[in-house]
KEDRENDREN-611380 format. One record per residue (C-alpha): residue number from 1; x, y, z. Coordinates in steps of 0.1 Angstrom, whole numbers, always signed. Layout:
BEGIN
{num: NUM | x: X | y: Y | z: Z}
...
***
This chain:
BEGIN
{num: 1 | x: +0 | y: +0 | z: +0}
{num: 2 | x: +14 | y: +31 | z: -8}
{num: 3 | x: +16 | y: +65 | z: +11}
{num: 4 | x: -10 | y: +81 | z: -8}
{num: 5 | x: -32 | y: +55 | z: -2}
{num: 6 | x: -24 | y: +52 | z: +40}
{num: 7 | x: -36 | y: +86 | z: +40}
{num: 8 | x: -71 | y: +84 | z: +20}
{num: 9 | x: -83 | y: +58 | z: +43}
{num: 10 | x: -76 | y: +83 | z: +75}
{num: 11 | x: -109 | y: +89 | z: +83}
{num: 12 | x: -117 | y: +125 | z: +96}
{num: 13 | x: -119 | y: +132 | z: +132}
{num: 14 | x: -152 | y: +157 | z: +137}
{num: 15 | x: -146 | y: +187 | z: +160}
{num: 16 | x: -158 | y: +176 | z: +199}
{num: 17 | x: -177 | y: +201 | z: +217}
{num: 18 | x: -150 | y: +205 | z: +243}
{num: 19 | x: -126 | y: +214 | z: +213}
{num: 20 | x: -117 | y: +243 | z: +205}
{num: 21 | x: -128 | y: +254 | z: +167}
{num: 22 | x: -119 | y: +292 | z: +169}
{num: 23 | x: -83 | y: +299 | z: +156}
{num: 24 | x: -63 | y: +320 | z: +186}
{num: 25 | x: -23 | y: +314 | z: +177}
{num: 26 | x: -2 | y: +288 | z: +161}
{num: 27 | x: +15 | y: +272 | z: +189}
{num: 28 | x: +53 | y: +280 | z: +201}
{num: 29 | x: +65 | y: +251 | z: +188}
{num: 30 | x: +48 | y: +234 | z: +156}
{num: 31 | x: +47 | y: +200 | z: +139}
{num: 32 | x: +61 | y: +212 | z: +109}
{num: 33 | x: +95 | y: +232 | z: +127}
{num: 34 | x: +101 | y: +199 | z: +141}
{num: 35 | x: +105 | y: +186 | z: +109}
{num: 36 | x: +85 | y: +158 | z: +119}
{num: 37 | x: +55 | y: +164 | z: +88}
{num: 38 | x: +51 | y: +134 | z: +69}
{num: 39 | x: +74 | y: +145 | z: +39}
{num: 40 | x: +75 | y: +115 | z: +18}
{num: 41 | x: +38 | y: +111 | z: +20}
{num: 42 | x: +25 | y: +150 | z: +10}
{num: 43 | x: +55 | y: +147 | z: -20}
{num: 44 | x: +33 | y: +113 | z: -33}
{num: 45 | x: +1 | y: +134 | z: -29}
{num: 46 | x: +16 | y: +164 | z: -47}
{num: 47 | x: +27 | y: +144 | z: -74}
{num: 48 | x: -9 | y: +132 | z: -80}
{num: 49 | x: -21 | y: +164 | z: -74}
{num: 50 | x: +3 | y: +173 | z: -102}
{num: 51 | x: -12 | y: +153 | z: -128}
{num: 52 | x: -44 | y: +165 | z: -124}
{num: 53 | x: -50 | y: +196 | z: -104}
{num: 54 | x: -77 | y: +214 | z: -91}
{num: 55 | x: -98 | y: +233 | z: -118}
{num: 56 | x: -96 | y: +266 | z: -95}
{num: 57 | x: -57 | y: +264 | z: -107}
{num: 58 | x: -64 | y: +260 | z: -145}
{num: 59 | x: -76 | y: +294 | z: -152}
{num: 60 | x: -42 | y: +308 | z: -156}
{num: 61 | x: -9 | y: +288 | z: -162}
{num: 62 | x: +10 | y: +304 | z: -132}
{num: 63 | x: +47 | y: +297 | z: -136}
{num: 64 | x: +61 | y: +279 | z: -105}
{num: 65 | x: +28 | y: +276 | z: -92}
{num: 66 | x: +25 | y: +259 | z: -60}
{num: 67 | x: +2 | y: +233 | z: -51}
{num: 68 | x: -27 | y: +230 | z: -23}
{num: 69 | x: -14 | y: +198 | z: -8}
{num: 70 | x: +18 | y: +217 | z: -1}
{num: 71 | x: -1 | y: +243 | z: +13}
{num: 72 | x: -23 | y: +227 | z: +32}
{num: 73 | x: +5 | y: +207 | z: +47}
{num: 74 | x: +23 | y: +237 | z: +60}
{num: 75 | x: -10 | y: +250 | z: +79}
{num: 76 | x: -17 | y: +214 | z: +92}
{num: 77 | x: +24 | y: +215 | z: +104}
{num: 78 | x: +17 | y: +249 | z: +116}
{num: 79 | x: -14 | y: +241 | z: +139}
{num: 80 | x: -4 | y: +208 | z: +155}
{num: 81 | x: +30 | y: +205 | z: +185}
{num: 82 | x: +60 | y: +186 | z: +179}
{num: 83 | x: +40 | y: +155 | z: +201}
{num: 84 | x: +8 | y: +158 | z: +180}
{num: 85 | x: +22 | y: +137 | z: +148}
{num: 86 | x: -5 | y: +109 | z: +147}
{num: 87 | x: -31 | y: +140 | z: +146}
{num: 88 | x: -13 | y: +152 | z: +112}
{num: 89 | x: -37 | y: +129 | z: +87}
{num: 90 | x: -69 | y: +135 | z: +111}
{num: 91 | x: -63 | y: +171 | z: +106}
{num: 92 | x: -49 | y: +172 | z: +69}
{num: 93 | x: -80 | y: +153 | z: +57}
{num: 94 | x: -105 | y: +164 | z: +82}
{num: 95 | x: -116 | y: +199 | z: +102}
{num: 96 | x: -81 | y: +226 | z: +98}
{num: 97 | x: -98 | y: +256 | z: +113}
{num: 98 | x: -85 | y: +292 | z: +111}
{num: 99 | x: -117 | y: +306 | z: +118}
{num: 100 | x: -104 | y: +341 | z: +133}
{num: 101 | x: -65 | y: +337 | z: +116}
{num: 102 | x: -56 | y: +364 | z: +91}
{num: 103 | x: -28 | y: +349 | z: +66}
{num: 104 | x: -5 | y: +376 | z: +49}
{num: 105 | x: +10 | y: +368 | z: +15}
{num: 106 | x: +31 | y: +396 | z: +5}
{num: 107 | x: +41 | y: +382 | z: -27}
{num: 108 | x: +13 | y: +362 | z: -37}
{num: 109 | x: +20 | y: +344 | z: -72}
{num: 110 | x: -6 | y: +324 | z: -84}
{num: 111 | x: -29 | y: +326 | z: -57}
{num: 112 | x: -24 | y: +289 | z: -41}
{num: 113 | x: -14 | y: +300 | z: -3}
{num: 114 | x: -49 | y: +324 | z: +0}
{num: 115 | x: -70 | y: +294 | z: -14}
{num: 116 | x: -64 | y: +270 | z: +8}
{num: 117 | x: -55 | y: +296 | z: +40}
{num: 118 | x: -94 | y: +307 | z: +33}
{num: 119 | x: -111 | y: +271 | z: +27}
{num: 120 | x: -101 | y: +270 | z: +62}
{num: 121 | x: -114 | y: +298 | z: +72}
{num: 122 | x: -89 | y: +326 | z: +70}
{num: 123 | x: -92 | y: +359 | z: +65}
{num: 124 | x: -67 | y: +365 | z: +36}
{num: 125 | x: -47 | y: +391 | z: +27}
{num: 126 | x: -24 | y: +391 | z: -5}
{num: 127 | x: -1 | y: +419 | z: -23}
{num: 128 | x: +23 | y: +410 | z: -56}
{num: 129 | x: +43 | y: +437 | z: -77}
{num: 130 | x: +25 | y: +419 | z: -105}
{num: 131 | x: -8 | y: +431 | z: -114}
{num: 132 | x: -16 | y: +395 | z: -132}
{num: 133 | x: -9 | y: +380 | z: -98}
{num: 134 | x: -34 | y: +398 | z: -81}
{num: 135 | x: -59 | y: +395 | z: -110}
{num: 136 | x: -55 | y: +359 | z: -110}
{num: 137 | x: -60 | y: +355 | z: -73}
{num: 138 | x: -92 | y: +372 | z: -70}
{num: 139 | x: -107 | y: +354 | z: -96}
{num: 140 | x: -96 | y: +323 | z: -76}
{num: 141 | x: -113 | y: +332 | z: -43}
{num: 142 | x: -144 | y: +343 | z: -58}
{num: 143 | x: -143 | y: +308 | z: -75}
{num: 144 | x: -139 | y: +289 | z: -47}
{num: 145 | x: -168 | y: +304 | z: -25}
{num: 146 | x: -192 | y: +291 | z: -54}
{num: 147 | x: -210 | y: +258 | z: -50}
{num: 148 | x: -204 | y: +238 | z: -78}
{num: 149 | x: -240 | y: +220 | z: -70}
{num: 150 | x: -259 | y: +248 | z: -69}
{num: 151 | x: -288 | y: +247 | z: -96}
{num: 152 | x: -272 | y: +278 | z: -111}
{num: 153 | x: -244 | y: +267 | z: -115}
{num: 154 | x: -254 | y: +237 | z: -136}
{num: 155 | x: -281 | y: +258 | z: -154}
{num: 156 | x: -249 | y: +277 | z: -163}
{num: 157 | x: -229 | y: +248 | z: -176}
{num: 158 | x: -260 | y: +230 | z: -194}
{num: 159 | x: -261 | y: +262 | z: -217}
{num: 160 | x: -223 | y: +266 | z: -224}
{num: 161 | x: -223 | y: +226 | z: -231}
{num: 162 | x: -249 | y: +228 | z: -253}
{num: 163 | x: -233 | y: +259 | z: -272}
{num: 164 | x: -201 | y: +241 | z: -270}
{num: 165 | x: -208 | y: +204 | z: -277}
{num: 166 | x: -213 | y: +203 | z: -312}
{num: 167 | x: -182 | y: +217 | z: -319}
{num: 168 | x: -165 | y: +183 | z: -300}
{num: 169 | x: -177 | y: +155 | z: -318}
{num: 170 | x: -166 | y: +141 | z: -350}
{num: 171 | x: -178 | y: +109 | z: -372}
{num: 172 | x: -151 | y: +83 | z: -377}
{num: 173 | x: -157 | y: +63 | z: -404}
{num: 174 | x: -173 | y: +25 | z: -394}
{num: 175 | x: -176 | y: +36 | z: -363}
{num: 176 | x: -196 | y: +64 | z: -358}
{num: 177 | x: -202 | y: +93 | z: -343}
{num: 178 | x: -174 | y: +99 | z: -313}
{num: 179 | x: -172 | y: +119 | z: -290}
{num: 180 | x: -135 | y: +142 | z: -294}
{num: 181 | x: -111 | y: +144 | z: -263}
{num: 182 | x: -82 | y: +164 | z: -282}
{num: 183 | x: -77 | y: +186 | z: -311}
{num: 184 | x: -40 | y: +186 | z: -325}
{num: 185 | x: -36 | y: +209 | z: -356}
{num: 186 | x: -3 | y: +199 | z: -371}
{num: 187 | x: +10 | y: +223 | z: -405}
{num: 188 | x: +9 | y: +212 | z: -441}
{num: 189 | x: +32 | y: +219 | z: -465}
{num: 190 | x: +31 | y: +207 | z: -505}
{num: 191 | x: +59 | y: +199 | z: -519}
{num: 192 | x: +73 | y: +220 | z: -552}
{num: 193 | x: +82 | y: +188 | z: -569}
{num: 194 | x: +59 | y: +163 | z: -565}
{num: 195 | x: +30 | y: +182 | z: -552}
{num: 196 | x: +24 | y: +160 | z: -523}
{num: 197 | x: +13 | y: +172 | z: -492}
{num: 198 | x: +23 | y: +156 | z: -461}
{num: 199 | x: +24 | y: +169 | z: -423}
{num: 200 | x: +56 | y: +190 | z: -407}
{num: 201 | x: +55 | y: +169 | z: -376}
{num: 202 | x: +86 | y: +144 | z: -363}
{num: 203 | x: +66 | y: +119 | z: -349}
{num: 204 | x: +32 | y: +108 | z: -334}
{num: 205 | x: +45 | y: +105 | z: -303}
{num: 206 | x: +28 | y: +130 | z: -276}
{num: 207 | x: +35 | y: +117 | z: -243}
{num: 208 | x: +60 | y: +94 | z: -228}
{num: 209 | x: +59 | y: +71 | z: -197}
{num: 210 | x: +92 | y: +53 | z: -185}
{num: 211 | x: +77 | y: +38 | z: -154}
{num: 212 | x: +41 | y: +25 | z: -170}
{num: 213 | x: +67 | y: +20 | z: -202}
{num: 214 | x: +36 | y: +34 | z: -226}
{num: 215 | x: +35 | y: +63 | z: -253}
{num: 216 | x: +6 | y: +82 | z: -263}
{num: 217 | x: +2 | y: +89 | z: -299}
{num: 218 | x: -20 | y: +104 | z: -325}
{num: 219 | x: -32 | y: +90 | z: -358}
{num: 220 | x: -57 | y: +108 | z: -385}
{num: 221 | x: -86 | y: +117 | z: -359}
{num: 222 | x: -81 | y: +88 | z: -330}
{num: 223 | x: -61 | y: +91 | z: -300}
{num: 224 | x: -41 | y: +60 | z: -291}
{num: 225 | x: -23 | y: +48 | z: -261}
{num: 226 | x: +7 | y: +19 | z: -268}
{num: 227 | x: +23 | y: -2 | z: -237}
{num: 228 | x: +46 | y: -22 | z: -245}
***
């Protein structure tokens, strides 16, 4: 069993009514000063995490954007004591509450930090030299306070899809109409000789794995995965 998958079967502790839910101060001594945060552990999540993040994080490719795992590590290491280790997961995967906290980020990037300080329950406060920065980041916390169930919300994305849809599918010939996950435009050229015209591409190859040892690659309209 890997790391990763130790810590989705923690199962989250709720808040007792003798505990303490209103943030007051980090203690004097943290988990994560200690240096005794589960390292190996949130570096497996963030990998995963890497491979598909959250959609929040995809409206702008921030360069060296950092991840909410990460973040949400450093505030669990933050609110626990050096003794309090086996409460890391409980925490990390359960109630974090900062109900009362207010997180500075003077140089705020991509936005990552005030996310994930505010999901639990922050007050947030950001500054960057880069107006894009600060663009970006309250776009994201307006984003994340919206409840992706709520009936406008889907009335929302029913009426894009619909707009949107047709525009995705494609009929593949003895098979039928399908459903397209990719578009890939490769260039043309003719030749001056012969007159044929052939793509200005190396390969089909789009994507390479060393440790699953398969290769994505394109041909005509399909989109094919080898392993090998």
């Amino acid at each position: 069993m890997t790391p990763a998958q130790r810590a989705s079967q923690v199962k989250p502790l709720s808040a007792e009514p003798e505990q303490q839910t209103t943030f007051t101060a980090f203690p004097k001594g943290t988990l994560l000063e200690s240096g005794k945060v589960p390292i190996a552990e949130i570096a497996e999540l963030a990998l995963r995490e890497g491979q598909c993040t959250n959609p929040i994080y995809r409206v702008h490719r921030w360069f060296a954007r950092r991840l909410g795992s990460q973040f949400r590590a450093i505030l669990a290491g933050l609110s626990l004591k050096p003794e309090e280790a086996d409460r890391f997961w409980s925490m990390y995967l359960g109630h974090l509450s900062l109900d009362g906290a207010v997180v500075l980020h003077p140089f705020v990037g991509g936005g990552t930090s005030l996310v994930e300080a505010e999901r639990c329950g922050a007050r947030v406060i950001g500054y960057d030299i880069d107006p894009v920065a600060t663009f970006i980041t309250r776009f994201e916390l307006e984003t994340a306070s919206y409840d992706p169930s709520s009936p406008e919300i889907a009335a929302l994305c029913a009426t894009v899809s619909a707009q949107v849809d047709p525009y995705h599918r494609t009929n593949i010939p003895g098979v039928g109409e399908r459903v397209v996950l990719h578009h890939f435009w490769v260039e043309c050229r003719t030749c001056n000789i012969c007159g044929t015209t052939f793509e200005i591409h190396p390969h089909y190859q789009l994507a390479h794995s060393k440790e699953k040892s398969s290769s994505g690659c394109f041909a005509g309209t399909a989109m094919r995965s080898r392993r090998y």
